[in-house]
N, C-alpha and C positions, 0 to 999 in steps of 0.2 A: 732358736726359739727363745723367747722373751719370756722371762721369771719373776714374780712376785706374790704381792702380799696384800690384802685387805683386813679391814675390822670395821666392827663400830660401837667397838670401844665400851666394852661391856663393865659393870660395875657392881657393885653386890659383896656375898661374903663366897670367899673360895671354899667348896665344900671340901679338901681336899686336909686344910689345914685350919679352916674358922677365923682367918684374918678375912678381915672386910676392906673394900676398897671404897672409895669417896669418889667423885668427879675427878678432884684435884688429884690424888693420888695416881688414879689411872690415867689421865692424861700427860704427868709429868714424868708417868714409865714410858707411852705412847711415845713420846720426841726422840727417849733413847734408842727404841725400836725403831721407829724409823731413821735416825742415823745410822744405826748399826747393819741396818738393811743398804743401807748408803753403801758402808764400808764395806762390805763383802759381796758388792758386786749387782745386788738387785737391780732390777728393771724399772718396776714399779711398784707405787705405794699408795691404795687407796683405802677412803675414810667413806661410811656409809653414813647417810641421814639419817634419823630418829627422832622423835618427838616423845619419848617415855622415860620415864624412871629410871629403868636401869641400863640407860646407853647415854654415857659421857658427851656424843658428839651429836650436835644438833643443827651446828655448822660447821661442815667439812672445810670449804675455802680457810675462814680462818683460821682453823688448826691445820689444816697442812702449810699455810702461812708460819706457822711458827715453825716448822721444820724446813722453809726453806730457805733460811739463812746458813744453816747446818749442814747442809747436804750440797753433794755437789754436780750427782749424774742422775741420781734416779730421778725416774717420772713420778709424779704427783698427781692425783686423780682421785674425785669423789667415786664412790658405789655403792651405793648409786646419789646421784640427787634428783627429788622428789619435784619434778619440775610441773605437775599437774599444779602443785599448791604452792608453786613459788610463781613470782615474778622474773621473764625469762633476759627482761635487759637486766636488772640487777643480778641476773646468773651470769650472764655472760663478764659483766663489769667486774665481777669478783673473782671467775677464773682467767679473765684477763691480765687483771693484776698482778692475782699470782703469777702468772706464765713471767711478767715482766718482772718479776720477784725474784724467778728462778731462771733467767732466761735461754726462756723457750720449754720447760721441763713441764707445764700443765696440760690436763688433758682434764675433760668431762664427763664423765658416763650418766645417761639421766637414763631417767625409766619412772614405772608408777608407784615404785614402791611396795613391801611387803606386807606394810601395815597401815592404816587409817588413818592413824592419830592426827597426823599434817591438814585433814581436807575441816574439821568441825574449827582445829585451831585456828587456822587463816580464811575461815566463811567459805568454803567450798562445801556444796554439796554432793556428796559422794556416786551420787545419779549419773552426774557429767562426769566422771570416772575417766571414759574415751576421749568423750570431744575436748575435754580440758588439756589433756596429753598432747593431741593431735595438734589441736591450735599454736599449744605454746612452742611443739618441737620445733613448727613450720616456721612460727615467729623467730624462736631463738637463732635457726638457722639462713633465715633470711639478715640477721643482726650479724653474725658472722660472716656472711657473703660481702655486704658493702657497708661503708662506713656510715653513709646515710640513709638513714632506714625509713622507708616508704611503706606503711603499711596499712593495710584496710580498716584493718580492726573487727575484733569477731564478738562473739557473746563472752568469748573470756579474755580476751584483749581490747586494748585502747586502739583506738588511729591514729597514727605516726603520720604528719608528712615531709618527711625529707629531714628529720633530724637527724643530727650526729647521733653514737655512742660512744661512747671514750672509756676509758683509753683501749687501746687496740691491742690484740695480743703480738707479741714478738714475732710469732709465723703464722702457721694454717695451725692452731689448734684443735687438733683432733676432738671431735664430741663422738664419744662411743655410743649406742645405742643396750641397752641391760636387756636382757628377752628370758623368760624361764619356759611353760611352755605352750606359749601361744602361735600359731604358726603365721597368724594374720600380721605377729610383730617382727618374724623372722623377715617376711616378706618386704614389710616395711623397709627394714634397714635396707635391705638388698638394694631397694628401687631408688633410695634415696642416698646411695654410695655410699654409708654409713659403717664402719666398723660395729660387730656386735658383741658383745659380751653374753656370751650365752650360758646361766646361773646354771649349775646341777645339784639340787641340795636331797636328793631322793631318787631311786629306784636304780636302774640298770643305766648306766653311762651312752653304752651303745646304742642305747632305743634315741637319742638324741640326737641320731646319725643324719634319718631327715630331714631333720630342723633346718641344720648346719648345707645341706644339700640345699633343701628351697632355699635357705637362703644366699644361698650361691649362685642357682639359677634364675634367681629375680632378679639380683646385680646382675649378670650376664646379659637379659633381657634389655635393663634399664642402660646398659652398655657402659655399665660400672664395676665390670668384671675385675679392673684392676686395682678399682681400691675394697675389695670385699679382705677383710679379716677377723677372724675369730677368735674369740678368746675365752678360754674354759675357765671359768669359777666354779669352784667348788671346797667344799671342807676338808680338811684336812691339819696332819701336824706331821712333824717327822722328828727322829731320833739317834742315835746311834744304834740303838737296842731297840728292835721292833716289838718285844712285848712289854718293855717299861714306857714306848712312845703310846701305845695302845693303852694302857693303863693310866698314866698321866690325860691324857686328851677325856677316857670316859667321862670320868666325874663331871668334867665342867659342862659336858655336850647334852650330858644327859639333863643334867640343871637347866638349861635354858632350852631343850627339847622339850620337855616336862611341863615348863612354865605356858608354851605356847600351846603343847596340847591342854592343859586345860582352858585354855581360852578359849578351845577350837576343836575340843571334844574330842581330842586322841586319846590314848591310853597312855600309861607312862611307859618311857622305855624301857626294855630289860638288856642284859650285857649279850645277851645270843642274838641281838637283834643287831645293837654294834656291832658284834663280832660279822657277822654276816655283812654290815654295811662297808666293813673295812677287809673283806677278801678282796679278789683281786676284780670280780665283776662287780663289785657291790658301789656305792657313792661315794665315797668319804674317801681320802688318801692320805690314809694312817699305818706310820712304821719304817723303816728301815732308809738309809740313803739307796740302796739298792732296790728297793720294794717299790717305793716312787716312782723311781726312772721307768721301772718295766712296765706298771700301771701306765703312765702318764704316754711312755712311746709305743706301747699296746693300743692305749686309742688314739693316738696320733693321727694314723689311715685311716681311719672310719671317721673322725671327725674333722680333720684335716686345719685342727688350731693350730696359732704361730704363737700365742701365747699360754701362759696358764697362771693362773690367781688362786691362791690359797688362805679360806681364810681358818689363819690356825688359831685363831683369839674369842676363840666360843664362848663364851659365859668366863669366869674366871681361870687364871691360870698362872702360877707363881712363873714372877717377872723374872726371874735367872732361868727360868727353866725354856722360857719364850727369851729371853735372848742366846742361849745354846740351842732352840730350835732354827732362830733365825740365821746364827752361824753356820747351821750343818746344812741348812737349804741352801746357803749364798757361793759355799766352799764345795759342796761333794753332789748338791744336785744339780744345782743350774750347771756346772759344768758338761754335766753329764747329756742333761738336756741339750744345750748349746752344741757339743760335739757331733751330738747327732741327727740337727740339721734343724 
């Protein structure tokens, strides 16, 4: 099983200690964590897109660009990027590059996004939601197929005839597909031999069982049975001490929980809700190097992922304490993981 790490790169004040972080601040801890994620053995290491205030990364490529001089094995990879409101040869171009930066270490994971902001900044209307997604995947994906790109052109695309795009990645770079929980997207990847990442930011893990099945039997269907793979996203942090790892992790999660329930009309969280989201049925995979493994190979069967992504970087969280999280995942889980298939 394949081990890692996502963020994006959250900024703000730590409620934990009242020191504030800047852009620059947090991204000049970012490079360490992902070396350090390097060094202890991670798999993979993705950056999310954002368009707001208090998220540092805006563009993934070029910040995992600055980490891949530094690193030597692990994979690189956005999560997601917002490819409805991006242009999909300039996506491609840039995790091209990268790959040839790292080579062969980039990978892509696009999806719609959790948030707006992207579609009013670069003139999209948020209406075409669907068909902007759909277009551009097809497009992107037809750019990766061959080198000169033959395209129709749609209401959110140009017409291509028979251009290059350059430069080319080093191999087949994988473009993952992001799904949380729509089944129509599960299906998607399935049919379109797509690797999916499939987000779990809420409720009971297992009820995700499903998803992970349709989309297994649309690959089967589409007779891309053999490249169907899944990979679990979700929250979490881990520790040596499962109730000081629980404890450290609240405050930050609860801060940027907070913030988007009021945008979005939740209530704020309370710690019996955590507490609840981080037993062993619950979302979140928060606690112990032991605690993890058994969570993580508890759904293992039922969802049948070869990878898993964790994103421990919720809202703020002191940079020594995220890099002894990052150490005790790299050293005492992933092995654990890996041992057991």
């Amino acid at each position: 099983m394949e081990v890692g790490l996502y963020t994006f790169g959250d900024v703000g004040k730590d409620p934990a200690s009242g020191v504030s972080f800047d852009w620059h601040s947090r991204l000049t801890n970012l490079m360490e964590e992902i070396e350090l994620a390097d060094q202890v053995g991670l798999d993979v290491f993705g950056l999310g897109e954002h368009h707001r205030p208090n998220y540092a990364i805006s563009s993934p490529p070029v910040t995992l660009a600055g980490a891949a001089r530094t690193t030597r094995n692990i994979r690189l990879t956005s999560a997601v990027s917002v490819l409805s409101s991006d242009d999909p040869i300039r996506v491609f171009q840039q995790y091209a590059t990268l790959d040839n930066l790292t080579g062969g270490r980039a990978e892509l994971m696009v999806g719609r996004g959790s948030f707006i902001e992207s579609f009013p900044l670069f003139g999209y209307d948020l209406k075409d939601y669907d068909e902007l997604f759909e277009d551009k995947l097809q497009m992107l994906l037809a750019i990766r197929e061959k080198e000169e790109l033959v395209w129709p052109g749609t209401k959110a695309t140009p017409t291509v005839n028979g251009l290059g795009v350059y430069p080319r990645p080093v191999g087949d770079m994988p473009v993952w597909i992001a799904v949380g929980g729509t089944p129509q997207s599960a299906v998607r990847a399935g049919m379109l031999g797509l690797p999916m990442a499939l987000a779990i930011i809420g409720g009971q893990p297992r009820r995700f069982a499903p998803m992970a099945d349709l989309y297994r039997r649309a690959a089967a269907q589409a007779g891309n049975a053999d490249k169907a793979r899944v990979s679990l996203n979700v929250h979490g942090f881990v520790g040596e001490d499962s109730q000081r790892a629980a404890d450290l992790f609240f405050p930050a999660q609860k801060a940027v929980m907070d913030q988007i329930g009021r945008e979005r009309g939740w209530p704020p969280q309370s710690r019996a809700q955590y507490d609840a989201s981080i037993a062993p049925e619950g979302a979140m995979f928060v606690g112990s190097p032991a605690q993890l493994v058994d969570k993580i190979l508890g759904l293992k069967e039922d969802l049948g992922f070869d990878r898993v992504c964790l994103q421990m970087a919720i809202g703020i969280i002191d940079h020594k304490e995220m890099l002894k999280a990052i150490e005790v995942l790299g050293t005492k889980v992933a092995p654990e993981l890996r041992k057991a298939g």
